[in-house]
N, C-alpha and C positions, 0 to 999 in steps of 0.2 A: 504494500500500500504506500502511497506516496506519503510524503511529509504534510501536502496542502491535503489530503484526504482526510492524514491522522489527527490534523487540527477541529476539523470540522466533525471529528466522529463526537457522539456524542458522550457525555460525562458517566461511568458507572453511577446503577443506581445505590442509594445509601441502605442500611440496615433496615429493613422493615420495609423496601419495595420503594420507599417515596426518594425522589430524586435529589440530588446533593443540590447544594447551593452553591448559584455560578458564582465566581468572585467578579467584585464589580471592574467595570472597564477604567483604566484611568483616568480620571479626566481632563479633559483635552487642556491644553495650553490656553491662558486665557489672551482673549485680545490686546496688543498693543494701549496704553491708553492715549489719550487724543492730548495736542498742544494747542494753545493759544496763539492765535497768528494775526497781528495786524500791522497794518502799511494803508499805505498812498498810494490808490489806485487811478489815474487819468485825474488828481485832484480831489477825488475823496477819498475820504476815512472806510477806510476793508476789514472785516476783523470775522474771522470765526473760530471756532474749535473744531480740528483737524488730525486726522490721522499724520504723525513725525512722517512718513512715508510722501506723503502727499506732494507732488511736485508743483511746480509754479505756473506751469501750463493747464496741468488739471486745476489748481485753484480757479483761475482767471475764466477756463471754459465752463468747468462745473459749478464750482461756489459763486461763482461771481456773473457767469452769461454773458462772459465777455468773446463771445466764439470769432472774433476776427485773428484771433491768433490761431494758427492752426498746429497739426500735428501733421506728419506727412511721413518720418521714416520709425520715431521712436531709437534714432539709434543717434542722432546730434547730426548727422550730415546735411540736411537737406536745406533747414537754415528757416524754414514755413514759420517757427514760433518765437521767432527772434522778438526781446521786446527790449526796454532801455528799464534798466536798474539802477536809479542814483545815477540818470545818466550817462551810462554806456549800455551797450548792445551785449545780449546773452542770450543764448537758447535756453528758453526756460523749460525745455525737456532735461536737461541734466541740471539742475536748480534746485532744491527742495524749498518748497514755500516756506516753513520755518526757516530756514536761514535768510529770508527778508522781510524778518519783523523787524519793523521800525524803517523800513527803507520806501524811497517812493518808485514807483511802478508807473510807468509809460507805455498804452500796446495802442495799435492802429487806433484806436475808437479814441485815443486822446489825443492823436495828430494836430485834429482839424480846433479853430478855436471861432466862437460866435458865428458859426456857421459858413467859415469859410474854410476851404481847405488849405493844410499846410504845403508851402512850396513844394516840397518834393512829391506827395501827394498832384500836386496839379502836374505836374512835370511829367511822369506817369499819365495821368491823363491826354495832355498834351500830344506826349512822344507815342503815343500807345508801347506805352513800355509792360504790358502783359497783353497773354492771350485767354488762358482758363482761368487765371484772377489766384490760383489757388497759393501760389506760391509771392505772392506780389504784398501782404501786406510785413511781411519778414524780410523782406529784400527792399520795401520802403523803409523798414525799420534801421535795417543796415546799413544804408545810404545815409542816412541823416545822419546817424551816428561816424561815418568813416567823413561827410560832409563839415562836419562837428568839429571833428578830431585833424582834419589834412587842410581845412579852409574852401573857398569858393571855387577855386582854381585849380580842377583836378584833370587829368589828362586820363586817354583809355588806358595805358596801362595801371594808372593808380587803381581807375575805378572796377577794370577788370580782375586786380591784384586785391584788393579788398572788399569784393562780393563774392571771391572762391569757395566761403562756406555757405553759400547758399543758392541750390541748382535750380532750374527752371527745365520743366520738361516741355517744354510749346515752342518756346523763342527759340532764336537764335542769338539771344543777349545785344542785338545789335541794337533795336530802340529800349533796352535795358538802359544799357553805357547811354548814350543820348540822353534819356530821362534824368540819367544820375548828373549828366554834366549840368544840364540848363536846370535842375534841381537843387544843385550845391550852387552853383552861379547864384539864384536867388537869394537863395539861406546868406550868400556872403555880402550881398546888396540889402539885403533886411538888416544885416548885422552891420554893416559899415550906416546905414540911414539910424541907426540907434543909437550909435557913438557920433 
């Protein structure tokens, strides 16, 4: 008889015919417990209680119904859930939302401000710098931020060299790069008309 059979056979009966008493099953490991998590999300106040596990992309989609971030490999390549952290740019699929409590959070839906869209946003628009949209608000996200960080004046290798982690399956990245240039061009004429 096999080992899985002999486990399944059933328990001898006890003295006087009535059957032994199973011992009880372990019981199971209890759940994780949950943390408190809050931040600054497009400008408000976020806060809930949370599985430690809970990542920054599923807070923003799930807790929050913030779905313009997307999710696309699950493995950090693809670049879809990019959002700005205390501004700079992260994939918030390798992020855990506990680890930005207290910090402020920026995803597509906080771009635009009084109902205008932000430069780089129209820029995109403009250039039709996407095709299926799906990949476009993580690649707006990472534009502003490399726009941020390199200035107004960025040429295609920069911008081709600083959007490598985030792929586009439709384009051919050519009104990508376009979008991003006449997009940082803006950002760097909003910022020189402010100083």
């Amino acid at each position: 008889m096999s080992w899985f059979r002999k486990s399944q056979s059933q328990a001898p009966a006890a003295q006087g015919g009535a059957p032994q008493a199973s011992r009880a099953a372990p019981a199971a490991p209890r759940a994780a417990g949950t943390v408190k998590v809050a931040m600054t999300v497009n400008g408000k106040a976020a806060a809930a209680d949370i599985d430690p596990r809970t990542l920054l992309v599923q807070f923003l989609r799930e807790n929050l119904r913030l779905t313009g971030t997307h999710v696309g490999c699950d493995t950090s390549q693809c670049g879809a859930c990019v959002v700005h952290v205390d501004g700079r740019a992260v994939k918030s699929c390798t992020v855990l939302a506990a680890s930005c409590d207290g910090a402020k959070v920026t995803t597509i839906e906080g771009l635009a401000s009084d109902g205008k869209l932000h430069p780089m946003q129209e820029a995109f628009r403009q250039h039709h710098g996407l095709q299926c949209g799906f990949c476009t608000p993580g690649m707006i996200m990472a534009a502003v931020d490399l726009a941020t960080r390199k200035g107004g004046n960025l040429d295609d290798h920069t911008i081709r060299e600083g959007l490598e982690g985030n792929l586009c399956r439709c384009t051919g990245y050519h009104n990508i790069v376009a979008a991003v240039k006449a997009g940082a061009a803006a950002m760097g004429g909003m910022r020189q008309a402010a100083e």
